[in-house]
C-alpha positions as CSV (number, residue, x, y, z in Angstrom):
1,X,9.3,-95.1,-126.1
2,X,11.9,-95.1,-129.1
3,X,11.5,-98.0,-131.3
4,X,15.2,-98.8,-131.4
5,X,15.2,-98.7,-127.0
6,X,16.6,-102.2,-125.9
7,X,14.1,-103.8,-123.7
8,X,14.1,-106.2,-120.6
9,X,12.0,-108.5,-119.2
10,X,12.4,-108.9,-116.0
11,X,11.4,-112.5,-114.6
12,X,9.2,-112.8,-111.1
13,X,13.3,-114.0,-109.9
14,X,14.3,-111.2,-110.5
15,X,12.5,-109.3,-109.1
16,X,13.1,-111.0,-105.9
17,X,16.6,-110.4,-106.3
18,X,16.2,-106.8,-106.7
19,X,14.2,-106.3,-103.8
20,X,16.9,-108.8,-101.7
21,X,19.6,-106.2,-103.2
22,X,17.8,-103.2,-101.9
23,X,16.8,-104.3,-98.0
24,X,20.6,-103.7,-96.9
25,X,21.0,-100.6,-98.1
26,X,18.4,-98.5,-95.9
27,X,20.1,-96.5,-93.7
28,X,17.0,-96.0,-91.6
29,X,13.5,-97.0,-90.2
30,X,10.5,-95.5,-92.3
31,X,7.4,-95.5,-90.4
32,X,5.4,-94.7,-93.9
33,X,5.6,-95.9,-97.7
34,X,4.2,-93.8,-100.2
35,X,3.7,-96.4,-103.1
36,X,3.4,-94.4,-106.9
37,X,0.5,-96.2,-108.7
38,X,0.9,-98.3,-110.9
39,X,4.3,-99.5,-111.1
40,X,5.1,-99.0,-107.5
41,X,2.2,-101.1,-105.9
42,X,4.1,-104.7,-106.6
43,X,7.8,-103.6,-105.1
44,X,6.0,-101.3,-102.5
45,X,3.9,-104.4,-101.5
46,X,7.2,-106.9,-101.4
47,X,9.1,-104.1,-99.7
48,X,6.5,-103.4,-97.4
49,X,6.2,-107.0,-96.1
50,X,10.1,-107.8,-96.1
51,X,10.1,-104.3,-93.6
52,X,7.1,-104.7,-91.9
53,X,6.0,-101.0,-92.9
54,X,2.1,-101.2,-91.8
55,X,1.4,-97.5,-92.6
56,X,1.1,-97.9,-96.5
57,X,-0.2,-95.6,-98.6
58,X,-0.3,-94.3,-102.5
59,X,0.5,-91.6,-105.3
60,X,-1.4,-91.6,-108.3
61,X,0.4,-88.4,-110.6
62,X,-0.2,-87.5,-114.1
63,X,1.4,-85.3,-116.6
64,X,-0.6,-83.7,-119.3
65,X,-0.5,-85.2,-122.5
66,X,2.2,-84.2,-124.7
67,X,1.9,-80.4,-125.6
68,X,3.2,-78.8,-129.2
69,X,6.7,-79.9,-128.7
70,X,8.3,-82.5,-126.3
71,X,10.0,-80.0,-124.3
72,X,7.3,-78.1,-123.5
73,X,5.4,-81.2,-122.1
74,X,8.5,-82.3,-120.0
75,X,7.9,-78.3,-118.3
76,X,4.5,-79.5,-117.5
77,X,3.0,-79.5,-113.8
78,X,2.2,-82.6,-112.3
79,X,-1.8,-83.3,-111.7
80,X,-1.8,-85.0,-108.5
81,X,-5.0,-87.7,-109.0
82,X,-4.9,-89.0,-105.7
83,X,-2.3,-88.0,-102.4
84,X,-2.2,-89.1,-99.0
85,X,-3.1,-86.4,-96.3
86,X,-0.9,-84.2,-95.3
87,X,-1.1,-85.8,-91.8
88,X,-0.7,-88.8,-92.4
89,X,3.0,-88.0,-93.6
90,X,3.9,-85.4,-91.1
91,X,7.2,-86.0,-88.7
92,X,6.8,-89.6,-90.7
93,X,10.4,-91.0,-92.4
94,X,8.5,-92.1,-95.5
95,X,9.8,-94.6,-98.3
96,X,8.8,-93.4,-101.5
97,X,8.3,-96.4,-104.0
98,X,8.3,-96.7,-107.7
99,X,9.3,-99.2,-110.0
100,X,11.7,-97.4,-112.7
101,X,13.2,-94.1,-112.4
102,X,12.9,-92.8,-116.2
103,X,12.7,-89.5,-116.3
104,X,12.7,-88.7,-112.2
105,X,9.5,-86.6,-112.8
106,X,7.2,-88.3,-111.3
107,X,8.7,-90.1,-108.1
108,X,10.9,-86.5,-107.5
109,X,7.2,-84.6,-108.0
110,X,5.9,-87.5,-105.2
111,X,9.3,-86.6,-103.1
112,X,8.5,-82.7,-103.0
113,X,4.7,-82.8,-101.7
114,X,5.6,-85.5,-98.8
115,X,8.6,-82.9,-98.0
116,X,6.1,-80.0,-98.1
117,X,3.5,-82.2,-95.9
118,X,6.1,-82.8,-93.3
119,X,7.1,-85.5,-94.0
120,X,11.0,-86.9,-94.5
121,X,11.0,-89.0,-97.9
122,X,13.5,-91.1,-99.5
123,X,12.9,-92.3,-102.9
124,X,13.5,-96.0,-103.8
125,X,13.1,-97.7,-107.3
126,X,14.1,-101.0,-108.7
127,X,15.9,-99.6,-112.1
128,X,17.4,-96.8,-112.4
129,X,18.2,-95.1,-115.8
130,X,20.4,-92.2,-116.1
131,X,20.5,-91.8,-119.5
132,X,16.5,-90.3,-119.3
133,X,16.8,-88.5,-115.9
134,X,15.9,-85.1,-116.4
135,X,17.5,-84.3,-113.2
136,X,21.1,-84.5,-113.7
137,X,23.6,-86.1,-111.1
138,X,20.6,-86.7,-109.0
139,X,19.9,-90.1,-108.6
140,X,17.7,-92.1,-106.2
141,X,17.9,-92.6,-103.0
142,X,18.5,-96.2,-103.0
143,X,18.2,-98.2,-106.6
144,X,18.5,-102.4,-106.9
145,X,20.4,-101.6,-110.9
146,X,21.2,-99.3,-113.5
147,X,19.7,-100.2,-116.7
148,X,19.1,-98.0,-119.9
149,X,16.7,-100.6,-121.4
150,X,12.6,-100.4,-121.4
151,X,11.9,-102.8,-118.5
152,X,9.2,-105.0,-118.3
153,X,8.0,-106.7,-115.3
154,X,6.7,-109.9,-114.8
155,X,3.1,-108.3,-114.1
156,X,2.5,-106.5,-117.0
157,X,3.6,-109.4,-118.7
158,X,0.0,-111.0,-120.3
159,X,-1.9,-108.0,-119.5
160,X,-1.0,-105.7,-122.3
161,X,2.0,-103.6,-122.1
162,X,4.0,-106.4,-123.4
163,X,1.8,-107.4,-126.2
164,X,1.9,-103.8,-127.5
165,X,5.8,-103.8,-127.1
166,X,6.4,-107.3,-128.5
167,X,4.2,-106.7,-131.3
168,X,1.9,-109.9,-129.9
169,X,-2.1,-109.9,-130.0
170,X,-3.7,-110.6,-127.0
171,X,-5.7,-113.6,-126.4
C-alpha cells in the first residue's frame, strides 16, 4: 500500500448496507459459493445466509512474493493453497466472493479454475476499485460501491491490520 492511499473504515453498518445493496442485483440462482479466504469468508458468510446458498465452499490463492521489479511480480502465476474439487463445481452456477476487488488478480484467477472445473462463476465483491484493476474495463460481476480508498472492515479492526495502518500498538 502507498502511504499517501486514502483509507476507509468501514463500520459493521455498513457493511450491512452493502450486502442489502447487492441481494437485488443477482440476476440468477447459484447453487455454490466459492468464498476467497480471508477477506471473503465474512460477506460470503452474510451473503450466504441472506440467499440460503448451503453448498459453501473456499479459495485460498497466493502470489509469490514480490520478484526484482513490481511488474514482474504482477506476471506471476497464482499458487492455488487450497481449491474446491472439480466436482463439486461442475454444471454448478457458482457465486464467487471476495471482499475488495484491487487488483482483480486474485478473484479473476478464482473465476478461471471454477470455469475450467465446469462450473459457471460470477464474481461478487463489496468494493470495487478501478483505479488498481489490472484488467481494464472489466469489472465485477456485481459490486455494492466504487471506492479508490484502502478499506478496512470492521473485522480486521482490533486484530492487526488496522493497528499497522493507523500506526496504533496493539494491546
Amino acid at each position: 500500500m502507498k502511504p499517501e492511499q486514502r483509507r476507509e473504515i468501514i463500520s459493521w453498518e455498513e457493511v450491512d448496507r452493502l450486502v442489502d445493496h447487492l441481494i437485488p442485483q443477482f440476476r440468477r440462482e447459484f447453487t455454490a459459493m466459492v468464498m476467497i479466504t480471508r477477506g471473503g469468508i465474512v460477506p460470503g458468510g452474510l451473503l450466504a445466509d441472506a440467499m440460503n446458498i448451503t453448498h459453501i465452499l473456499t479459495a485460498a490463492v497466493d502470489f509469490p512474493a514480490q520478484l526484482a521489479s513490481q511488474k514482474s511480480s504482477l506476471m506471476a502465476w497464482p499458487e492455488f493453497i487450497q481449491f474446491p474439487a472439480e466436482d463439486k463445481l461442475r454444471n454448478r452456477p457458482t457465486l464467487i466472493v471476495d471482499d475488495v476487488w484491487g487488483s482483480g488478480r486474485t478473484i479473476t484467477a478464482v473465476k478461471n479454475r471454477v470455469s475450467a472445473a465446469g462450473g459457471f462463476p460470477e464474481t461478487c465483491v463489496l468494493h470495487f476499485n478501478p483505479y488498481r484493476s489490472l484488467f481494464g474495463t472489466v469489472r465485477p460481476d456485481y459490486y455494492a460501491a466504487i471506492t479508490d480508498a484502502f478499506v478496512i472492515y470492521p473485522w480486521e479492526i482490533d486484530r492487526g491490520v488496522d493497528k499497522l495502518i493507523l500506526g496504533e500498538e496493539p494491546s
